[in-house]
Each structure stands twice: as C-alpha cells, then as structure tokens.
N, C-alpha and C positions, 0 to 999 in steps of 0.2 A: 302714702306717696305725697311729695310735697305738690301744694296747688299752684304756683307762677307759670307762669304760658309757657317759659321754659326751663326745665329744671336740671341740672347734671351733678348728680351727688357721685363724687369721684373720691373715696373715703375708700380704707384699704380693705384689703379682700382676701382672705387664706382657701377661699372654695374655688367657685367657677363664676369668673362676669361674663355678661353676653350682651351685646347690641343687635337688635332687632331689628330693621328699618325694613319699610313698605313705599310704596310708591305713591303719591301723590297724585290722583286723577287716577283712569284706566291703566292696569299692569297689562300692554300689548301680547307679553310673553305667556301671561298664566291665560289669558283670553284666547287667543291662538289654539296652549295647551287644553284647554278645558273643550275646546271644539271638537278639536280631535279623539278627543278620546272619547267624546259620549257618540260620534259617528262613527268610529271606526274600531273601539274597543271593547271585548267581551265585558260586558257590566254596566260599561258607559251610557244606561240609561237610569241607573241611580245615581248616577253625580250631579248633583242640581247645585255645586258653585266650586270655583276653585281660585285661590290667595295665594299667595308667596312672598315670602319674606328672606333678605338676605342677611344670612347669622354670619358676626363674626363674634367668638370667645376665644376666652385665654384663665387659666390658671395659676394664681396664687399671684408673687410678686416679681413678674418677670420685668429685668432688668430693659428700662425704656418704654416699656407697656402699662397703658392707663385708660381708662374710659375717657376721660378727656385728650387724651393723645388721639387716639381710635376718632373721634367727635371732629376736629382739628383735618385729619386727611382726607381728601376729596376719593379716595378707593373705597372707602368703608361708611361716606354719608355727605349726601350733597342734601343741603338744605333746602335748596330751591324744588328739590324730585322729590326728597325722601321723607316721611315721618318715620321719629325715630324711639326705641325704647331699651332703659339700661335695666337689665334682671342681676341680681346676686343671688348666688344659689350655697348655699353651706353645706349643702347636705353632697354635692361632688366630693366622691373620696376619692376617684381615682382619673388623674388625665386623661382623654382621647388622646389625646396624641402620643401619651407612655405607654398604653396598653389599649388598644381596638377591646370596645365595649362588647361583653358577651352577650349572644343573643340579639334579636331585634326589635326588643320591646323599648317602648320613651318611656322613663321614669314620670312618673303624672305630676309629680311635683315643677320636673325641668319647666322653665327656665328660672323658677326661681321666685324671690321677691322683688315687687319692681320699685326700684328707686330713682327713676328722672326718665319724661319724657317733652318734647315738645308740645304736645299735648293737656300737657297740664292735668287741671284737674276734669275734666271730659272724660277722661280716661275712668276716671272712679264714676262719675255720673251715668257711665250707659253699659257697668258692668265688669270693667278689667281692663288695664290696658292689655294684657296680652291677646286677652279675646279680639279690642278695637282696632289694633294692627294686624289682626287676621279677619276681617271681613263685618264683623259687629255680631250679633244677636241671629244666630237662627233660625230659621221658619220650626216651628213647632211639628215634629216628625222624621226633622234629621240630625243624624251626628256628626261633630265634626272628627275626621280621624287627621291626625298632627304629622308628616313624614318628616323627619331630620336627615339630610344626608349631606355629605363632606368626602374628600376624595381621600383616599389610602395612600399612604407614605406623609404627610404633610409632616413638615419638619417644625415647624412654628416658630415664633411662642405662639401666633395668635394663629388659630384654627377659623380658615371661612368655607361657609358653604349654605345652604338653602332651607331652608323651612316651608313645606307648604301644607295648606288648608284642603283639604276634600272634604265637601257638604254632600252626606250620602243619608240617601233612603232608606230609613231602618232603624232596628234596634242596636245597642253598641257591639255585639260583637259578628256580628251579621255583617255590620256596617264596616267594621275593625277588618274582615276579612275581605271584603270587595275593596276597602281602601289601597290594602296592599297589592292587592290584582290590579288595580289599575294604575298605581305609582312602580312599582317593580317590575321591570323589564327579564321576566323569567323566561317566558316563552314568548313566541310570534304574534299573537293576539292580547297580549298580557303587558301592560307596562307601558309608559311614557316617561317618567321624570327620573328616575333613579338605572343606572346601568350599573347593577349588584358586583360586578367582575373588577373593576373601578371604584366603585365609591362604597363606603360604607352607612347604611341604614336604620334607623331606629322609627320604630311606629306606634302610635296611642290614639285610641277612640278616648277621645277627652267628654267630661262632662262641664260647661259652661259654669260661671258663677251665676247665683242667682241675679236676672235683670228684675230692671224696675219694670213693673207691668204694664206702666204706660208709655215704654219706652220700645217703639218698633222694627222689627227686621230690618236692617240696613247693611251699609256699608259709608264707609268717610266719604 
C-alpha cells in the first residue's frame, strides 16, 4: 500500500471496490450498541468491544462510478469525521446486487487488497489497514467476528451498508456463533444490529494479521 498520509489509487477495477470509512474519535452509535447488548442480550457478556464501519462498493466499471468520485461526496466520506479505506477485491465473481449472496458466511478474503488510505503508512505499521479501521489489535483471547449487512432490493450501481466488529470471548467458532446471536435479530433476546427480514447478511470469525509484538491493544 502506498505510504503518503493520503493516498487514493483510483486505477481500474474488473472485481469489486469498497470504501471503508470509520469514525474519528468515539462512534456514539456502536457505544450505545455495544451497551445494550451485553446488558440486555443472551451472550452479551462475551462481547468485550464493538466497531462499525460504513461500506460503500460497487462492481466493475459502472458508468460515472469511481473511488475518487465515492471520496469527492460528502454521503459516502466527510474527512473531518471519517477515516477512510479503498480495498480491491479480484476474487468477486458475482454482484450483490445481481444475485443476493448464498449463505451467510464472509468470504475471509472480502474486502480485498488495500490500495489508499488516509492513514497512510500506520496502516502497515500496527498490522493492516483493515484491521486499524476496525478497532486495532486484539486483547489476546478474543475473536473478532466481521458482520456485513446491506438492505435487499438495492438497485445501485453502488451498494451502502454497514460493517461491524464484535470482540468476543473465545475460540473462533464458539466465537463465530455468539457473534451471529448477537448481531442477528432472530428471536426476542437475540440480535441488535442486523434485522435478517430486511437486510441481507454475511458473517466471519476473522484471524488478525500478524502485529508487531511491541505494538499494543488499541484503538485510533
């Protein structure tokens, strides 16, 4: 990834691009959410952190769409609130938006490789950008599990909707499973951030790149 404090490789794209962005300072809305659920939610005493990121992608070369355009509109990245991050992904072979993904699993790959952030090179220094726009580094003992969701019917070209972070207690599929119980709104004690009826879902207990060892648990 290039290292200038801000970088926007806007270079073509035949897969899937995505913009990332995170909030600058306290996210009031994941803070709120994260309350709530570990008082009020079956499981919600193995969540010890939660992140959100607002995803906007799009697919191939849609006529007036560009990572630099996307960068440009104050709906999709205000630079004063937001840090922000561009993934290209090759390996997308088929749209969200042409055909609702089967299953509800996150391909481990998604989102991709990252090519421009504001962030610069910090991004490579404390591990990944995509890890750094979700919360940093880990406490040793928990997973993060990744939720993607977006609402059904979106007509596009450019597909928005939400990424977030659950820090759960456990081992990955332990973890992978209370993740979904508590983002999935299935039952009445079950869920906060995704209403499955409405939006469509995708979930992965991620494994971290490797951090520098002297570099600790955090957040931006």
């Amino acid at each position: 990834m290039s290292s200038p404090s801000t970088s926007r490789d806007t270079g073509r794209s035949t897969g899937q691009t995505t913009l990332l962005t995170s909030h600058k300072g306290v996210d009031l809305h994941a803070a709120t959410a994260q309350r709530v659920m570990k008082e009020r939610l079956k499981g919600g005493r193995l969540l010890e952190g939660l992140f959100r990121c607002e995803m906007h992608t799009f697919w191939g070369e849609e006529a007036g769409v560009s990572l630099a355009r996307l960068l440009e509109i104050g709906r999709y990245f205000n630079p004063n609130k937001h840090h922000f991050g561009h993934f290209e992904w090759a390996g997308a072979k088929t749209s969200w938006l042409d055909k609702e993904p089967a299953g509800n699993a996150l391909d481990p790959q998604w989102p991709g490789v990252p090519k421009g952030s504001d962030l610069g090179a910090a991004a490579d220094e404390v591990g990944g950008l995509y890890e750094l726009l979700l919360g940093g580094r880990p406490a040793p003992g928990i997973t993060p599990v990744d939720v993607v969701s977006f609402p059904r019917g979106e007509k596009g070209p450019v597909l928005s909707g939400v990424l977030w972070r659950l820090l759960i207690r456990g081992e990955a599929d332990a973890a992978l499973a209370a993740g979904r119980s508590l983002a999935v709104a299935s039952h009445r004690k079950e869920g906060l951030l995704v209403n499955p009826h409405m939006e469509v879902w995708l979930a992965g207990a991620r494994l971290p790149k490797l951090w520098k060892q002297d570099h600790p648990p955090g957040v931006l």
